[in-house]
N, C-alpha and C positions, 0 to 999 in steps of 0.2 A: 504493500500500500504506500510506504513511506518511497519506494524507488518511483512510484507508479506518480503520484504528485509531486515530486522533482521534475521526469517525465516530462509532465504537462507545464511546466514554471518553465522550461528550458522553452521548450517548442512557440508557448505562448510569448516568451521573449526572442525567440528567433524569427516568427510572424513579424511580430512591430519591429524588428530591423531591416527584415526586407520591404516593408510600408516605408520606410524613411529612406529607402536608395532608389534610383533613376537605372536606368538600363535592360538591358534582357533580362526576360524574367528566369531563363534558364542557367543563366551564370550564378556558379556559387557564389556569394556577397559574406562570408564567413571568416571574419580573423581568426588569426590561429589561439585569439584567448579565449575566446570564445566556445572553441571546438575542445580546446584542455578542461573545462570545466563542464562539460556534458558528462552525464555518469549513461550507461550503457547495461544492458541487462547480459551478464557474459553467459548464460544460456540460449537466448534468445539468436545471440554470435556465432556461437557452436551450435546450435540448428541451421542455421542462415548457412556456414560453413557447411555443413555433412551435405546438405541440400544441392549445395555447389558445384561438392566436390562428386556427386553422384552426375548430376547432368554434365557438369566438365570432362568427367570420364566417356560417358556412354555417347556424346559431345563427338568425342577424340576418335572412339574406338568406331562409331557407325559412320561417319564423315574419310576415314582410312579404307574404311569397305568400298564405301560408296565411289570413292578416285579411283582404287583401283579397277570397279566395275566397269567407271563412265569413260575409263581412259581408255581402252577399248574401243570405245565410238567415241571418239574424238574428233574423227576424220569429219565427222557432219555436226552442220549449226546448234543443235540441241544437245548434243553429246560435249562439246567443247565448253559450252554453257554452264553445263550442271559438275564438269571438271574444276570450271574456276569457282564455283558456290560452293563446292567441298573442298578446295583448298581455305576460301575464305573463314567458313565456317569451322573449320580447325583450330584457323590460328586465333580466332576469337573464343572458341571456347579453351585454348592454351594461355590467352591474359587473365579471363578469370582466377588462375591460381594465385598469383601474388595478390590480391583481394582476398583471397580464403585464410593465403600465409596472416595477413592482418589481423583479420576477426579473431582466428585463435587466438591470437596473442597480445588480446585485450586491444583489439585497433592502435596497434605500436605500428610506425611505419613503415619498419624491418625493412624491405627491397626499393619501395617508394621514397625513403629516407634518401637515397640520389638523385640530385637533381635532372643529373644526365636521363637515367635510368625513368624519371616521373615524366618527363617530356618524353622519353621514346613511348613510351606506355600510353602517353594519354593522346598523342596522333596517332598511333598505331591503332589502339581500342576506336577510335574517332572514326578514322579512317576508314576501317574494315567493319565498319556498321552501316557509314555511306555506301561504300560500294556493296554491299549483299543489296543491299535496294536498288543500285545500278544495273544490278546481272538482273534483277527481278524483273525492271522495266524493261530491259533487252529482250528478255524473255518472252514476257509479253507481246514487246510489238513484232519481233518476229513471228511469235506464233499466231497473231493476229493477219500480219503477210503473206503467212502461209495460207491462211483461211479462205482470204482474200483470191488471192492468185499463185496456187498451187503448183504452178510452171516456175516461177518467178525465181531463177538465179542468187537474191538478196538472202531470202530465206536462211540458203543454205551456205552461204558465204563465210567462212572461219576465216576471212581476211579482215571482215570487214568487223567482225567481233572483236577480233584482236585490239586492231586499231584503235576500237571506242574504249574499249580498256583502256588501251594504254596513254589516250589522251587524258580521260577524265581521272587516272591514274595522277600522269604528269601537274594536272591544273592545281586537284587538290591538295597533294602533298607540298606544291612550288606556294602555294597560297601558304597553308599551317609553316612550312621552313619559314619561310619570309615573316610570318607574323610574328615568332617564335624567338627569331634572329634579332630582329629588329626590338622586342621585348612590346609588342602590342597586346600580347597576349603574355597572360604569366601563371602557370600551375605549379600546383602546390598539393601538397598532401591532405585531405582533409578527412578529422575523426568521425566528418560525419558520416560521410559514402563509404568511407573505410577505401579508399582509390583518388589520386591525384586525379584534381579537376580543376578546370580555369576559373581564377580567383583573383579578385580584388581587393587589394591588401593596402587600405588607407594609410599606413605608415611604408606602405614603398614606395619614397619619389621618383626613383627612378622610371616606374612605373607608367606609361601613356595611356588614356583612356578614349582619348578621341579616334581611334577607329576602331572600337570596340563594338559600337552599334553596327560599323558596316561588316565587320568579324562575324556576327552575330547574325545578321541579314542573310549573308550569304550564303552560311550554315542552313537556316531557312529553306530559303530560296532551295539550295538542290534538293532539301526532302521532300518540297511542297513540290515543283517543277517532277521527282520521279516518280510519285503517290501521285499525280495526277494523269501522266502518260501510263501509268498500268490500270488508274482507272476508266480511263477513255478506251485503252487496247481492250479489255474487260468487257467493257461495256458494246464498242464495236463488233468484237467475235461474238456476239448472240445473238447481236440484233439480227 
C-alpha cells in the first residue's frame, strides 16, 4: 500500500512536469533527479524481465527459422521481403536484452551506462522499428501490384526492393548520425523505461533545442506517411 501511494505521488508529479514543458509529447522530458528518486516494485521488474526474456528468445529462435526458410526464395519479390523482416526482426528482439540486463538489476544502467554504447542502442532500436514498417509498406504495395497487374515486371523486381532499402536505409540513419553528431538530439539513460531514450536535460547547455521539433516531425512524418501507404495498398487490394 505504502509503495502503491509513493507510486501515485511520483506519476502525479511526473504529469505536472510534462504540463509545464513545450515540445513533442513523445520525448522523454525527465532529469536524471528525478528518475533517482522513483522507487520501482522489483517484482513487478522480474516479471517484466522473464516476460522479455521468453518473447526475446522464441523472438530469436523463430525469426532464424524463418531466414533460413525464406532464403530459399529469395530469388522473387516476396521471398527477398520476408528475408529482410526476419533479419530485422532478430536484431530487434536481440536489443531487448540489455533492457532485461536493467530490470534485474534494480534498473542500474549496467551496459547503457556508455555513452557510446546508449547512442548505438537507441538509433539502432529506433531505426529497426522504422524500417519493419518500411518492409510492411513495400509489402503491401507490391502485393497490391501484383493484384492489380499480374504480368507486371515491378512486382517481382529484387532490384528494385533492394534499392528502396537501401535509400530509406541511407536517409534515416544520415538524419539520426547528423543529429546525434551535431548534439541536437541527446540520450540518456533513463530509470524510467529502464532503456536510453532522447532526453532533455535543462542543466545541459550544451544542449540545442531548436531542431528538436523538426527531429520530432520527421520521426512522425515517416510512421504516419508508411501507416498510410499500407492502409491505402489494404484498402485498394479489396476493393
Amino acid at each position: 500500500k505504502q509503495w502503491y501511494q509513493r507510486r501515485v505521488r511520483a506519476d502525479r508529479e511526473q504529469s505536472m512536469f510534462y504540463m509545464n514543458k513545450s515540445g513533442p509529447d513523445f520525448i522523454a522530458l525527465l532529469p536524471s533527479k528525478d528518475n533517482d528518486k522513483m522507487d520501482y516494485l522489483r517484482e513487478a521488474d522480474i516479471t517484466i524481465a522473464v516476460v522479455c526474456v521468453i518473447i526475446s528468445f522464441i523472438g530469436c529462435i523463430g525469426n532464424i527459422l524463418s531466414f533460413l526458410y525464406f532464403l530459399r526464395k529469395s530469388k522473387r519479390m516476396p521471398g527477398t521481403l520476408f528475408v529482410l523482416i526476419t533479419v530485422v526482426d532478430f536484431f530487434t528482439s536481440l536489443l531487448t536484452f540489455p533492457v532485461i540486463t536493467s530490470l534485474v538489476n534494480s534498473r542500474a544502467s549496467k551496459l547503457f551506462g556508455d555513452q557510446i554504447f546508449c547512442d548505438f542502442w537507441f538509433v539502432s532500436f529506433d531505426f529497426l522499428t522504422r524500417l519493419s514498417l518500411f518492409l510492411i509498406m513495400l509489402l503491401s504495395v507490391f502485393r497490391a501490384i501484383a493484384l492489380f497487374s499480374p504480368f507486371s515486371n515491378i512486382s517481382q523486381n529484387v532490384k528494385a526492393i533492394i534499392l528502396s532499402v537501401a535509400l530509406y536505409t541511407s536517409l534515416v540513419l544520415s538524419i539520426d548520425v547528423v543529429f546525434l553528431a551535431t548534439k541536437t538530439i541527446n540520450n540518456s539513460y533513463s530509470n524510467y523505461f529502464a532503456f536510453c531514450d532522447m532526453a532533455i536535460i535543462e542543466q545541459d547547455e550544451d544542449f540545442d533545442k531548436t531542431w528538436v521539433p523538426i527531429y520530432a516531425g520527421f520521426q512522425k512524418v515517416l510512421i504516419l506517411f508508411c501507416s498510410l501507404i499500407v492502409l491505402l495498398s489494404f484498402v485498394a487490394s479489396v476493393v
